[in-house]
N, C-alpha and C positions, 0 to 999 in steps of 0.2 A: 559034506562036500568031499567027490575026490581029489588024491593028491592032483590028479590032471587035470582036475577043471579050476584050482586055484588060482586066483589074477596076482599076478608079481607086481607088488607093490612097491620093491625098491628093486635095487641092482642087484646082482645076484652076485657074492665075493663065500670066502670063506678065511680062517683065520685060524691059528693055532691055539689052541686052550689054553691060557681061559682067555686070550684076545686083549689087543690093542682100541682103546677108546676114538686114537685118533686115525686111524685108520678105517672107519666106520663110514660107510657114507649111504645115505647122507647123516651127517652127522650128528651124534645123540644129543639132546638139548638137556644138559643140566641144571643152567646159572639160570637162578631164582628169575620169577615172571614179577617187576613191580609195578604197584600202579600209584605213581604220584598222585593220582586228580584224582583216586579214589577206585574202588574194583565195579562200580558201576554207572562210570561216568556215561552221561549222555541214554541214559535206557530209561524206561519206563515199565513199571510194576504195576498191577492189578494185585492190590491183596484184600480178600473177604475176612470178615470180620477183624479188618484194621482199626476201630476203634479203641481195644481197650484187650488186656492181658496177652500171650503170644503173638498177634496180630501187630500190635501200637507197639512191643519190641522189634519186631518185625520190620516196619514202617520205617520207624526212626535211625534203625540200623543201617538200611538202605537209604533213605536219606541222607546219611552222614557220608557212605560210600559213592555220592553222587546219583543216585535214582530219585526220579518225578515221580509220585505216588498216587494212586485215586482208591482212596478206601474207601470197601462196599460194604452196609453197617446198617442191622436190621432195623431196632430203634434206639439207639443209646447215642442220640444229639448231643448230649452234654460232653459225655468223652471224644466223639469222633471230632468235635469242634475243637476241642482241646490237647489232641493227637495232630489236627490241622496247623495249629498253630506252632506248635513241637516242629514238625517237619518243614514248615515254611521259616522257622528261624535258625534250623540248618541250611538256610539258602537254596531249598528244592520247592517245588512248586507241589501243591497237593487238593484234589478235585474230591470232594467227597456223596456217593450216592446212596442214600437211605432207601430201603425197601428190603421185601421178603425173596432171597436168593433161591427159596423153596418155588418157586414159580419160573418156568421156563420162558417167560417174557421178560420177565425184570431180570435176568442173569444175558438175557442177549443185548436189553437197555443199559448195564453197567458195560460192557463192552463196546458196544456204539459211544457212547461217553466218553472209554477213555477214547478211543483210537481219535475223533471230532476234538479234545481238549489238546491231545497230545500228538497225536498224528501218525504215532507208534503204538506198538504194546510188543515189550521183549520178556516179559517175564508175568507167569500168574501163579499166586501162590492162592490156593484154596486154603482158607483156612477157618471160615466158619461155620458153627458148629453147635447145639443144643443136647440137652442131655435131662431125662426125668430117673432118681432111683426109685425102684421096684421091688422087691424083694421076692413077690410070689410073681408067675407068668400071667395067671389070671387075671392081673390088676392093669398089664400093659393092651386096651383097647386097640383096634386096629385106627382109629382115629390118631393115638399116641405114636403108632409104626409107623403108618405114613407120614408123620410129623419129623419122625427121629429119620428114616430116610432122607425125604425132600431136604431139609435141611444139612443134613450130616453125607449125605451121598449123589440124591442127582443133585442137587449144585453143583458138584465139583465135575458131573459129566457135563450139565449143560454148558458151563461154565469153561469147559477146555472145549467145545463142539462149539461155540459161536467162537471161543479165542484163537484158534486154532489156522485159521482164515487167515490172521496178521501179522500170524508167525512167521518171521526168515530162520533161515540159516543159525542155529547158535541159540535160538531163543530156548526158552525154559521154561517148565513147569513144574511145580512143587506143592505136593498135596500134606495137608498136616491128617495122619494117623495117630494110630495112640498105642501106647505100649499094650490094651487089653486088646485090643486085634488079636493078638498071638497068646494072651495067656487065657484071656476072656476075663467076666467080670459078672460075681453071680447077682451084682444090683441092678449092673446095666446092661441088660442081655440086649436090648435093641441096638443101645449106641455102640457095643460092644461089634453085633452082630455088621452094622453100617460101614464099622471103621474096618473091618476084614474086606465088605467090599471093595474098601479104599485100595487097600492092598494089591487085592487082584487084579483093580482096572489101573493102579500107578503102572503094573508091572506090564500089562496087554498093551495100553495105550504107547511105554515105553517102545515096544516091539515095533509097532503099527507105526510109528515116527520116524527112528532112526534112519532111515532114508531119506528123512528132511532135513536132517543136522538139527531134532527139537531133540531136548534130553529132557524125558521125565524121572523123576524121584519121588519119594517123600521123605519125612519125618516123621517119630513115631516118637511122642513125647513118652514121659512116664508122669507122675503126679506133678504139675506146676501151679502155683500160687496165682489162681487168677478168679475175677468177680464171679466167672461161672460156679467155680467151687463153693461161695460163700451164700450162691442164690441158688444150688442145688441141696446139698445136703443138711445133715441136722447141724443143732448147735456144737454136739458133742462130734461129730464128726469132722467136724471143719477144727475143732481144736486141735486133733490128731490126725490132720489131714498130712500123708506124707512120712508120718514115721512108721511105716510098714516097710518102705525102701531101703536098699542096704545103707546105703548115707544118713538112716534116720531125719530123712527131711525132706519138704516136697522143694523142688526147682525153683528159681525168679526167671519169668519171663527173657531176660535177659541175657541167662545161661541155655537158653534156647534158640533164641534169636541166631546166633553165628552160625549153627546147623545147616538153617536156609543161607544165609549169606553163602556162606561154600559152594552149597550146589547152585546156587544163583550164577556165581560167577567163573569166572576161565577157570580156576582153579580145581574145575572138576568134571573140565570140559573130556574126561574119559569114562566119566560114572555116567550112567543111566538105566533107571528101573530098578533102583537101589533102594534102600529104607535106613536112616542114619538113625539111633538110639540113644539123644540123651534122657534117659529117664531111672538114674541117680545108683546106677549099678548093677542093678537087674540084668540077668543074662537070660535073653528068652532065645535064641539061638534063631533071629529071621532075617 
């Protein structure tokens, strides 16, 4: 853009170096933003794979913040019922839809869902997610690719392509990525390969929005302590799951969870198409 075609967005003053705060107008807003009734009172979240590890942190965090929850949750009834109950005893109401998010019906049926329970949808946080280790390329079929796609990547397209419709002003979006996006992962080349697409389209889709006042993001964990872990790898792996990380240790759900909250709420209402990193020290530079 040139300087001549720039739209003046405030009054046009000048001031002596290094400048007076209160002579600014309009005037710079310093004093802390609080929210008595919580930083998400009155909203409603769509989060995928809310049942259990990241997700059921997720849920419950926003819950506690004031958000109405409908977690979408492939098959694991026992936890999602029990994340339900979690959320509804912080005093928020919570809708929950079982099915395969890999199917671009059932991702536009969780979204008819919630907007019919709740009336709204201000926030979708994509977050689930499947993963098989590999070690050779050969062993990953293309039956296994499109598997780790559908799940790990269009979900999270279909999934902002039907939410997308009920978004106002303000609303949000927050994709969960993973720290091997950017380093890569020579077990999990597919999921590896899925979570990079994350990347790309958090960061396109951000573009393609900001004219609507929707702010996309994500999160890009690094090793966290979740069932997936303990139903992917071997025995001996899961024992030393996480002391590869400089912290020597993998994450709790829960040290993740605030990540999203932030970009969920006002408090970040100047980020978008950003990738926030907790995952225990590692500098991958994205």
């Amino acid at each position: 853009m040139n300087k001549s075609s720039k739209k003046s967005i405030r009054p046009k003053q000048s001031q002596q170096r290094p400048g007076q705060q209160d002579r600014l107008e309009p005037v710079s807003e310093t004093y802390p933003v609080l929210y008595p009734q919580g930083r998400l009172q009155g909203k409603v979240a769509i989060i995928t794979g809310g049942d259990s590890g990241i997700g059921k942190a997720v849920s419950l965090l926003f819950a506690a913040e004031g958000a109405d929850i409908l977690i979408a949750y492939l098959n694991e009834t026992e936890d999602a019922r029990q994340t339900q109950k979690e959320v509804i005893s912080l005093g928020r109401k919570c809708v929950l839809v079982k099915g395969d998010l890999g199917k671009e019906l059932h991702c536009k049926k969780v979204v008819e869902k919630a907007k019919s329970a709740f009336g709204q949808i201000d926030i979708l946080v994509n977050n689930a997610a499947l993963h098989w280790e590999e070690k050779d390329i050969r062993d990953i079929d293309t039956a296994q690719l499109m598997r780790t796609f559908h799940s790990d990547f269009f979900s999270y397209f279909w999934m902002c392509k039907h939410t997308i419709p009920y978004l106002k002003k303000n609303g949000c979006i927050i994709n969960t990525a993973s720290v091997v996006a950017y380093r890569g992962s020579p077990k999990l080349l597919d999921y590896a390969a899925a979570k990079g697409a994350v990347i790309s389209f958090t960061r396109s889709l951000a573009d393609n929005l900001v004219e609507k006042g929707i702010r996309v993001n994500a999160v890009a964990p690094g090793p966290v302590w979740t069932p997936l872990i303990a139903s992917t790898f071997s025995k001996k792996d899961v024992s030393t799951f996480g002391s590869d990380a400089p912290m020597k240790r993998a994450g709790m759900p829960n040290e993740i969870a605030p990540s999203f909250l932030f970009l969920a709420c006002e408090d970040s209402g100047f980020i978008s198409g950003q990738v926030l990193h907790p995952n225990g020290g590692e500098v991958i530079n994205g």
